[in-house]
C-alpha positions, 0 to 999 in steps of 0.5 A: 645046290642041297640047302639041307633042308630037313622034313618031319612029317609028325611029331611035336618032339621031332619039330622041336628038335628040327628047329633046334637044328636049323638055329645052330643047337644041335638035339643033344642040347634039347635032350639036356633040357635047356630052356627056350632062350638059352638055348637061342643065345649063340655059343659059335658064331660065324659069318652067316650072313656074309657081310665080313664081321661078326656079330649076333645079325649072324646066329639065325639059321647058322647050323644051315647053309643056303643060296642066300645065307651060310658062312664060307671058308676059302681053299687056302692054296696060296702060297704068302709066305712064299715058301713053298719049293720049286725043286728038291734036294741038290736041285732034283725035279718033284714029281707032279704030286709033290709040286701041287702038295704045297699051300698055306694049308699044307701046313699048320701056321699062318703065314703072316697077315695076308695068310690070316686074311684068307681066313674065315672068321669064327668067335666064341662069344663069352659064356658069362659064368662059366665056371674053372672046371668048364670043359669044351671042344671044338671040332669039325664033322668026322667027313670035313675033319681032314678038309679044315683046320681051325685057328685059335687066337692065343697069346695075340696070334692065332694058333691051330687048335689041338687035335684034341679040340679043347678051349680053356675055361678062361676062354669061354668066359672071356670069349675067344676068336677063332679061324678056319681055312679049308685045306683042299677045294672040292674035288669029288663030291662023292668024297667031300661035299665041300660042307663042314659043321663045326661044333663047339660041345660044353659041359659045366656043372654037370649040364651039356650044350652044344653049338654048330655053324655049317661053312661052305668051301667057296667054289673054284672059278674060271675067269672070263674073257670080260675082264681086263686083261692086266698081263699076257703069259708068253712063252719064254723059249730061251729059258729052261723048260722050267725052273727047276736048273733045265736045260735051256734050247740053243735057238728061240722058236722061230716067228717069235720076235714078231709075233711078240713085237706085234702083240706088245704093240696091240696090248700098248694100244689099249694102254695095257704096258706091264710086261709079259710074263715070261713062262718058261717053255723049252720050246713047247710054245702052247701058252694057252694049253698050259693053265686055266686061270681061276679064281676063289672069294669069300666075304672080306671085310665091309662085305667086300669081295676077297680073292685069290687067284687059282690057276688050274694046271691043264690035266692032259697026260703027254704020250712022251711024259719024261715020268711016270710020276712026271706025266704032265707037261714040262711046259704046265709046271710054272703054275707052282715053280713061278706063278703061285705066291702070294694070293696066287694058287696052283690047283692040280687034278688028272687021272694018274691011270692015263698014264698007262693009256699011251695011245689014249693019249696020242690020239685023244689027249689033246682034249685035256688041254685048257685051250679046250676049256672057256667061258661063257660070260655071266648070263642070266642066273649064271652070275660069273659067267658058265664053263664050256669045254670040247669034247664027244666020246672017246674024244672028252677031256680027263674025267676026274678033272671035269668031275672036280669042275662040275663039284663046283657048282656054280659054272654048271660046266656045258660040253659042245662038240669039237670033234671035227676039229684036228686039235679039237679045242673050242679055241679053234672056232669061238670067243667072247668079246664085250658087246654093247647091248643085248647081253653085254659080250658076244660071241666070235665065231669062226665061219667057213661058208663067209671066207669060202664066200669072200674067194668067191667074190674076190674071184668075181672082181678078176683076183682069182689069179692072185695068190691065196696066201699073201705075205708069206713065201710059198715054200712055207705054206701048204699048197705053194703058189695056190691061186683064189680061183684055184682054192675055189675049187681045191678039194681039201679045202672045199672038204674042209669047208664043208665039215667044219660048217657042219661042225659048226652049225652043230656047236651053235645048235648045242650053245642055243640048246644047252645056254640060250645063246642065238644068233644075235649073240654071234658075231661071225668072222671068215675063216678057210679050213682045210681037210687034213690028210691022215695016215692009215689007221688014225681013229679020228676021222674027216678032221679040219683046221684053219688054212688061213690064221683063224680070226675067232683064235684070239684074245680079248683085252676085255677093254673094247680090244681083241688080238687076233691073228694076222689073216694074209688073205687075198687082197682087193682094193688094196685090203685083205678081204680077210682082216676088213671083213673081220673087222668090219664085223667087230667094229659093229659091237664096238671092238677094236682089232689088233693084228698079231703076226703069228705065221711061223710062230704058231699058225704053220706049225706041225700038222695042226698048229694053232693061233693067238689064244693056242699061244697066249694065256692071261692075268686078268683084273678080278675087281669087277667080278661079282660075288658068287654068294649073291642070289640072282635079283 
């Protein structure tokens, strides 16, 4: 983090006009010659010292912006008002661009009081004496200038200010408030800092001074897999692929009811009812690739935490977009057509040149998907947990998007290696779970050498003649009738097990190196790859997925529950070895299991398919999450 920190090296002129700086007076009101204590008295006023008012407690140090002190500004995205469209004129379809270009801040109004509540508050405090002919401007720095937008409280509400910046004499000796929101979040650094210094210049009587706050736009943050889980985002393949008058499919997606029977059964135990949120997806079922949930907060009122949700849309460009200025999915644009409203943003950021990459795309667009993008829970001076992502080389999600994660600057986002992976996401082979002691959360970890182990021990007990896959017909697995003596010695899948240990223990490796976390962090869970057969020409090379449903592809309730896939492992003593082994694993970190059928829904789906997570996204309860401004104790 810059903290701006300025350094003079001689001079007793230029300490003067350092300190004048660093107390919010900029150097042309040392220049005009203002004497020391009017030059201390504030003329603007924000929220330095983050406790959700204002008072003279906020004048030390306001023109700077540190760890520890500075104001901020929420990314105004949300829609109050609930006003933004979902389609244009006669119904026709936006493209991606104008879907994402609408906000509270895309206009110059506050809609209404939970508008105004996103707002950061600034004052003028009176300037006793100001005379009628006083004149005064207030104005952000040429950078920021089209980054925020002030709000002057006339005539009881709060009105933009004019572009021009003037507040009347009256103002000033009455002292006025004021607000600011940011209009867009940090995208590229190299473009906008995220820093804004506003400035409020006065001249009266001949003499000028001038007066400037520093507000930081709060980072955009991702949710953790920590937090209680309030509603799962489900697929909707009745509904039209999106709100916009599609065309609904004229059969649901099969395994869909039990899929849904059992995940509403396992969100019952834990004693989560809302309903599902039903996305619509036209048959394009991938909840969990469609949109990462986020979040932004600034100091509200008593100092309190004050949020609103920021759902980022997955940035992958599909190899069959319907347009070119429609390259994303279908499937993705609920997160403004339905989710976004009040408290509740759309956050949009791809690469528009992939859209002329069509085999980039295909081959490698995978990796731009969310179920590629997690978090590490909060951990050391990672305060609301870490970003981590899969990728390596050409096989790496969209750059720009990544780039925007990065400006953040508080989830320091990490990459680990999933390139031996068919889809290549991380939801492929890990998740987090609460943990009791240690760091509070650990890690479930998807382990090809225990489940190959688990065929071998039930081979041992005299069931290597029974069917490796229970409970589902033959001709709807890959390899009808295999046995567990047989699987034993299967070559895809004694190749498969074989490259994904090695993946794995490669992607530990990288989470101990790049974040601290060992083995005591790690709960393992048997998993069965399989090598896939890849025709002539395919760029990626010696690529897994799971054979059996994979365990560590699920979903935390973030209440001690975890929704994972139904395994129809082999059985022994009348249990499949798979699910007791899972849950004998998680039970030890006091966590309960909830099986969710997803055979046909998600797991034996296409060439790869996916799991619980692949298929499920999440609205999450922010109330325990902690502040990022907060220095780390």
């Amino acid at each position: 983090m810059n903290d701006h920190k300025r350094i003079v090296r001689t001079g007793l002129a230029a300490a003067a006009v350092a300190c004048l700086a660093g107390c919010g007076l900029t150097a042309e009101a040392a220049q005009a010659g203002a004497s020391s204590a009017a030059s201390a008295r504030a003329l603007l006023r924000a929220d330095t010292d983050r406790d959700g008012r204002l008072s003279p407690a906020d004048d030390a140090r306001r023109g700077a912006w540190t760890a520890a002190r500075g104001a901020i500004m929420l990314p105004n995205l949300d829609d109050d008002a609930s006003r933004c469209p979902t389609a244009g004129a006669g119904g026709r379809r936006l493209t991606d661009a104008a879907l994402a270009a609408c906000g509270d801040a895309a206009d110059a109004v506050v809609n209404g009081a939970a508008d105004a509540a996103d707002l950061a508050p600034l004052e003028i405090p009176a300037v006793a004496g100001a005379s009628g002919s006083a004149r005064a401007t207030l104005r952000a720095d040429a950078r920021s200038a089209d980054k925020v937008r002030i709000f002057v409280r006339r005539g009881g509400r709060l009105t933009a200010l004019g572009a021009d910046g003037a507040i009347r004499p009256g103002e000033l000796r009455r002292g006025v408030r004021l607000a600011v929101e940011a209009r867009d979040v940090v995208r590229d650094p190299a473009a906008w800092s995220g820093f804004s210094d506003l400035t409020l210049t006065v001249t009266d009587r001949g003499r000028t001074r001038a007066d400037t706050v520093r507000l930081r736009v709060a980072p955009v943050l991702f949710q953790h897999d920590l937090l209680p889980l309030e509603r799962a985002v489900v697929a909707n393949p009745k509904a039209p692929v999106t709100l916009e008058k599609g065309t609904a499919p004229d059969k649901p997606v099969k395994g869909q009811e039990a899929y849904r029977r059992d995940l509403r059964r396992g969100l019952d135990a834990e004693g989560l009812r809302a309903p599902f949120v039903e996305s619509p997806a036209g048959g394009d079922q991938w909840m969990g690739d469609m949109f990462k949930a986020g979040y932004a907060s600034m100091p509200g009122p008593g100092g309190r935490e004050h949020r609103i949700v920021v759902n980022l849309r997955s940035p992958a460009v599909t190899p069959d977009f319907p347009a070119r200025d429609r390259p994303l999915r279908d499937a993705s644009r609920p997160v403004f057509t339905m989710m976004r409203g009040p408290g509740v943003a759309g956050l949009q950021q791809f690469d528009a040149t992939a859209v002329d990459r069509p085999d980039d795309n295909l081959y490698y667009g995978s990796a731009s998907s969310s179920g590629n993008f997690g978090t590490i829970p909060p951990y050391g001076k990672y305060r609301t947990g870490r970003i981590v992502y899969g990728g390596k080389g050409k096989f790496a999600p969209d750059a720009k998007f990544i780039r925007m994660l990065e400006a953040q600057g508080y989830q320091d986002p990490i990459a680990i290696d999933t390139s031996w992976l068919g889809v290549g996401h991380i939801d492929e082979f890990f998740h987090f779970v609460p943990r009791r002691g240690g760091k509070g959360w650990a890690m479930v970890v998807a382990d090809p050498r225990m489940g190959m182990n688990l065929l071998a021990k039930v081979a041992r007990s005299g069931g290597g003649g029974q069917r490796l896959v229970e409970g589902v017909a033959p001709s709807n697995t890959q390899f009808p009738g295999l046995t567990v003596a047989q699987a034993l010695a299967k070559p895809e899948l004694v190749d498969g097990t074989r490259i994904a240990a090695a993946g794995v223990d490669r992607a530990l490796r990288q989470f101990r190196e790049k974040a601290g976390i060992t083995e005591r962090d790690v709960i393992r869970v048997p998993a069965l790859f399989t090598k896939l057969d890849l025709p002539d020409g395919y760029p990626r090379k010696d690529l897994t997925v799971t054979y059996l449903p994979d365990a560590a592809n699920g979903v935390s309730t973030g209440t001690g529950g975890y929704l994972a896939p139904a395994q129809h492992g082999p059985r022994q003593d009348g249990h499949d070895v798979f699910q007791r082994a899972t849950e004998q694993a998680l039970r030890g970190a006091g966590v309960r299991v909830h099986w969710i059928e997803d055979w046909d829904y998600s797991h034996y789906v296409g060439t790869a398919g996916g799991d619980i997570h692949c298929v499920t996204n999440v609205q999450r309860n922010l109330s325990g999450t902690t502040p990022w401004w907060r220095p780390a104790q």
